[in-house]
C-alpha positions in Angstrom: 93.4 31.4 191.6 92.3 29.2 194.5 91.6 25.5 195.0 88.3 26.6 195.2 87.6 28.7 192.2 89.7 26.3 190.4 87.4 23.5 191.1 84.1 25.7 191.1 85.5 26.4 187.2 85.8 23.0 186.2 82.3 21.7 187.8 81.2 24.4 185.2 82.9 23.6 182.1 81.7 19.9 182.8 78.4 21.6 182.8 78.6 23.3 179.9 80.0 19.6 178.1 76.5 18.2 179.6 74.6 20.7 178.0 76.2 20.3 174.5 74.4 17.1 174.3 70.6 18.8 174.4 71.8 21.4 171.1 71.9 17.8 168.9 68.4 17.5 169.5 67.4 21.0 169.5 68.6 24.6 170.5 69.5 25.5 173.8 66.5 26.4 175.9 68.4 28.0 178.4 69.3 31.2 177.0 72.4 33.2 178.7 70.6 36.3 181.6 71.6 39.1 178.5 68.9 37.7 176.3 66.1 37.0 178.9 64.1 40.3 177.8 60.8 41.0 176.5 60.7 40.9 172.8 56.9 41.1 171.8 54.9 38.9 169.1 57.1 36.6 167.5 56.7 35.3 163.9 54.6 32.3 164.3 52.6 34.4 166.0 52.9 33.3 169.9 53.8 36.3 172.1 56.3 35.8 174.8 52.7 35.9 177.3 51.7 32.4 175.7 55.8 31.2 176.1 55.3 28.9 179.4 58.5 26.7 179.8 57.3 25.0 182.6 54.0 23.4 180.7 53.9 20.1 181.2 56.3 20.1 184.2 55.8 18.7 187.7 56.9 21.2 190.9 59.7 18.7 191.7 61.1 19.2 187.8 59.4 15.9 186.5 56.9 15.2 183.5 53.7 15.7 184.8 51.5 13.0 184.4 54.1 10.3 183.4 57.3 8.2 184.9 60.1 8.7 182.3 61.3 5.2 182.3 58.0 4.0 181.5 58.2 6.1 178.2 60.7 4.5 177.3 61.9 0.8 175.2 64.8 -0.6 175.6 66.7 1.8 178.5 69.9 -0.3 179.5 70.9 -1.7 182.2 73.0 1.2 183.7 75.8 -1.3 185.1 76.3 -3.3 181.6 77.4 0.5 180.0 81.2 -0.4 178.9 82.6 2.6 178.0 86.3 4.0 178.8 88.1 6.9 178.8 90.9 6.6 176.2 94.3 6.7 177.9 96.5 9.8 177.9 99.7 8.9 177.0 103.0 10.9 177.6 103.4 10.2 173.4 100.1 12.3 172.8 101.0 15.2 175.3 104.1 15.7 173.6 102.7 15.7 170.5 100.1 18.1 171.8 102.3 20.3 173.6 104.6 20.7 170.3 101.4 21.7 168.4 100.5 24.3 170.8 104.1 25.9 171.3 104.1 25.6 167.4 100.5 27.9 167.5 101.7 30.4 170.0 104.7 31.1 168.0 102.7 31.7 164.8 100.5 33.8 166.5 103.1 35.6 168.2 105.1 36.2 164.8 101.7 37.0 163.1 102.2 34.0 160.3 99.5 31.6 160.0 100.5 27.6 161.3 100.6 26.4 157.8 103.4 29.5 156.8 105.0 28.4 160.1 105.5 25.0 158.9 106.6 26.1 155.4 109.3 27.9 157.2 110.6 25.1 159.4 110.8 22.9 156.3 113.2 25.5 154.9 115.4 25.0 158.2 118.2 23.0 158.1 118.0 21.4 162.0 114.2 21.0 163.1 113.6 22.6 166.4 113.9 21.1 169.5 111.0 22.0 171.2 112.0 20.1 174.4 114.8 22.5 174.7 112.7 25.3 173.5 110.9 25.1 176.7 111.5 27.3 179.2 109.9 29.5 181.9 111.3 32.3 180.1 109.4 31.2 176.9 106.4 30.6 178.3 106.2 33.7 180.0 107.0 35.6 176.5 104.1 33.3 174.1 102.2 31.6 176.6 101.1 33.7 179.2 97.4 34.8 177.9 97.0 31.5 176.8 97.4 30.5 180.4 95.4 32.9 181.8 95.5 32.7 186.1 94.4 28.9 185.8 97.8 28.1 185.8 101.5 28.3 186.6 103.4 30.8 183.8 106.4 28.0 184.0 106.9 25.0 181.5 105.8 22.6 184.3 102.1 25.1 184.2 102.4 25.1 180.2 102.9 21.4 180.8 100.6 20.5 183.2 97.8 22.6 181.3 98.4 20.7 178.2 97.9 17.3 179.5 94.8 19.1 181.4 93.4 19.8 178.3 94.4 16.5 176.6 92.1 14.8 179.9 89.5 16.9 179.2 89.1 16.1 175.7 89.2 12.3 176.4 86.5 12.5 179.0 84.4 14.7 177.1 85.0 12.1 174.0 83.8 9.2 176.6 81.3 11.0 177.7 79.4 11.8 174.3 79.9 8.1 173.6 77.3 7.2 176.4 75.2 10.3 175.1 75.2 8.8 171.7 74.8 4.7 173.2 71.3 5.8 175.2 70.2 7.7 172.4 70.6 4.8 169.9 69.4 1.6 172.1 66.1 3.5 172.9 62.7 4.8 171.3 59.9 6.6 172.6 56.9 4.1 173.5 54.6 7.0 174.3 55.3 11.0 174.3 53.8 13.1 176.9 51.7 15.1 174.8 51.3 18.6 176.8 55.2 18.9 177.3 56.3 18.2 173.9 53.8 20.2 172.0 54.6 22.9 174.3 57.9 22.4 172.6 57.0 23.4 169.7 56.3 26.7 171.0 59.9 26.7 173.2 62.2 26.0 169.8 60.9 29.2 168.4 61.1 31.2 170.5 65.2 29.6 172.0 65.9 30.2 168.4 64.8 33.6 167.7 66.6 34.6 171.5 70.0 33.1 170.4 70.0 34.4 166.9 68.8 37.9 167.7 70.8 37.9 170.0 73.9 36.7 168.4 72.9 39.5 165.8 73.0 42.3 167.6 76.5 41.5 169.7 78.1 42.3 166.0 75.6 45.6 165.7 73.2 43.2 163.3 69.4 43.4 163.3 67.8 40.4 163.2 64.3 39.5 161.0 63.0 36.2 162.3 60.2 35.8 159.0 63.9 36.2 157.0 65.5 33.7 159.0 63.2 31.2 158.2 62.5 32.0 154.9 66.5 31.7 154.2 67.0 28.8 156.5 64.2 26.6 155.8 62.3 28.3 152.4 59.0 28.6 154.0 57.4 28.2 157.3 56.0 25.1 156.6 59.0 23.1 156.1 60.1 25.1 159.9 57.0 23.9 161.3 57.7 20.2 160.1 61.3 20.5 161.0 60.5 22.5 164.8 57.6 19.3 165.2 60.5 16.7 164.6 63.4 18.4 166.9 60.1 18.7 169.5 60.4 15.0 169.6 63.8 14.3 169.7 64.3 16.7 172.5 61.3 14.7 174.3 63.3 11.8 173.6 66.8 13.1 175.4 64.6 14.2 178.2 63.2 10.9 178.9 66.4 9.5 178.5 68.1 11.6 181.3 65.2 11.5 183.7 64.7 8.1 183.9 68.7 7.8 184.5 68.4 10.1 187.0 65.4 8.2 188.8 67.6 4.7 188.4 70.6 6.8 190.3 68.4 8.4 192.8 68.9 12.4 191.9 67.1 14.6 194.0 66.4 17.9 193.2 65.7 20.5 195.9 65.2 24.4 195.3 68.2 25.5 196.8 70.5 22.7 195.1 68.8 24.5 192.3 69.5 27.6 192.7 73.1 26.9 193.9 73.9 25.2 190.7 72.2 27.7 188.1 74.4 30.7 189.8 77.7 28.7 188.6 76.4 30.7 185.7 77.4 34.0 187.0 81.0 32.3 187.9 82.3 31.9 191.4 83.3 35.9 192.0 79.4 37.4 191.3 78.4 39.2 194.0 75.2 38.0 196.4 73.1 40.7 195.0 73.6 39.6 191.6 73.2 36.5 192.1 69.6 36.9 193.5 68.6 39.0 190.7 69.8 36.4 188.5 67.7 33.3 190.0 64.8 35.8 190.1 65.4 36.3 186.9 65.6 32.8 185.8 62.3 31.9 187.7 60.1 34.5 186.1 61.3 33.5 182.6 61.2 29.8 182.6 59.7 28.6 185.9 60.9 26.7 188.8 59.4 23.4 187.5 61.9 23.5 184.0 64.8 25.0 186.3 64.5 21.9 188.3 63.9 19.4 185.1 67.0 21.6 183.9 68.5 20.3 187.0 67.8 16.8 186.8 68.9 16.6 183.6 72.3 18.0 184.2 73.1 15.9 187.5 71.8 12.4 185.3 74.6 13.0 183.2 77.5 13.8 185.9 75.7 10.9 187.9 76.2 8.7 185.2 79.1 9.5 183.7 80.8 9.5 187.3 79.3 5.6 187.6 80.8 4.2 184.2 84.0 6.6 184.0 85.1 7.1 187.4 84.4 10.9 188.9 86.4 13.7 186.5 89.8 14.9 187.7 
């Protein structure tokens, strides 16, 4: 794999990291291009006619009607935000790398990791794992696990570890600044018209995913049943669906009011560049335009470029107190 897709892979896995942070407050609202179909009336009786995700929303991907920041008590001062990335050391690696050659060896044998373990106790010399590492081993366990990201030597298997190691650290740093906005603000005033119209988005992002997830394992799906077996009755959704509403305001404010202290723009092609990283890097133009066609006729411009906003306030910010991602 190139430099290029290389990179163009990561910039999307730090995407989807970003993202994680808006299903604590709610489900995803973006649903995946295999679920963006017509379904009909839903249960709380709103047909997908009556769905607008871009209610409430400015053309440039704003709240209409409102600054963010003024929404808002107690927003930090961006530059006093001290939070590091832990340190990966060579001691945790190791550690790591043992666990995963330990894994791959399981797997490979068809024993589960704590049968594994069981077994080595039974050994009279432990293995040396060190030693154990070899091209030629890697190559025979570790290949898929590789995949064409990396090298299939024991410098890739290596170097993928520590990769991953990184990753987790900067992902764990990251959340922490999620979690420290989230915590040292409240909501002065919510902007009525876009978070009741979430009440009517949570719905119908939930019924998507879980119909959805349903029928990839040849399930139907009953919405009236989900909610009846999730939440008893549709009363106690309603309550619950108002709450999330409000919380998910609450992240949104948060994000574009960091994104208005760090000057993000958005623009429709920056846009549309970024929500085609969906596709991955080897789509072809034709489906790529069907796919941003797509995308606008089912949520909107105006919540593709709040969407937008949101996503680029996090790397902005995350790039300011961590230092940019490796």
């Amino acid at each position: 794999m190139s430099i290029e897709r290389r990179l163009a892979a990561k910039e999307r896995a730090l995407k989807a990291r970003r993202k994680a942070f808006w299903k604590k407050a709610g489900p995803i609202l973006i649903i995946a291009a295999a679920v963006l179909l017509v379904w009909g009336v839903y249960a709380l009786n709103k047909s997908l006619t009556e769905i607008n995700y871009s209610k409430g929303i400015s053309k440039d991907g704003k709240i209409k009607g409102y600054n963010a920041k003024d929404c808002l008590n107690g927003l930090p001062n961006l530059d006093s935000i001290d939070i590091k990335v832990e340190e990966v050391t060579d001691e945790l690696v190791g550690e790591r790398i043992e666990k995963q050659m330990k894994s791959l060896i399981a797997a490979k044998k068809g024993t589960t990791t704590s049968e594994d373990k069981e077994e080595e106790k039974k050994d009279e010399e432990p293995v040396d794992y060190d030693a154990l590492l070899t091209d030629a081993w890697v190559e025979e366990y570790a290949s898929s696990y590789l995949g064409d990201y990396y090298d299939h030597t024991a410098e890739g298997f290596k170097k993928a570890i520590r990769d991953n190691v990184t990753g987790e650290k900067r992902s764990a740093a990251e959340t922490e600044i999620d979690t420290y906005l989230k915590e040292n603000t409240t909501v002065k005033t919510y902007p009525w018209t876009f978070t009741r119209n979430l009440r009517k988005l949570i719905p119908d992002a939930e019924e998507k995913q879980n119909k959805s997830l349903y029928e990839a394992y040849g399930f139907t799906f009953d919405f009236d049943e989900y909610v009846k077996s999730t939440y008893g009755s549709y009363t106690s959704y309603r309550k619950q669906v108002k709450e999330r509403a409000k919380e998910q305001t609450h992240v949104v404010l948060i994000w574009l009011a960091v994104g208005d202290e760090l000057g993000v723009t958005a623009t429709e092609a920056d846009v549309k560049a970024w929500k085609v990283l969906d596709l991955g890097d080897t789509a072809k133009d034709e489906d790529k335009e069907a796919y941003w066609k797509l995308a606008v006729e089912e949520y909107g411009l105006p919540y593709l470029m709040m969407d937008y906003r949101v996503d680029q306030a996090h790397k902005a910010l995350y790039d300011k107190v961590l230092g940019p991602a490796e």
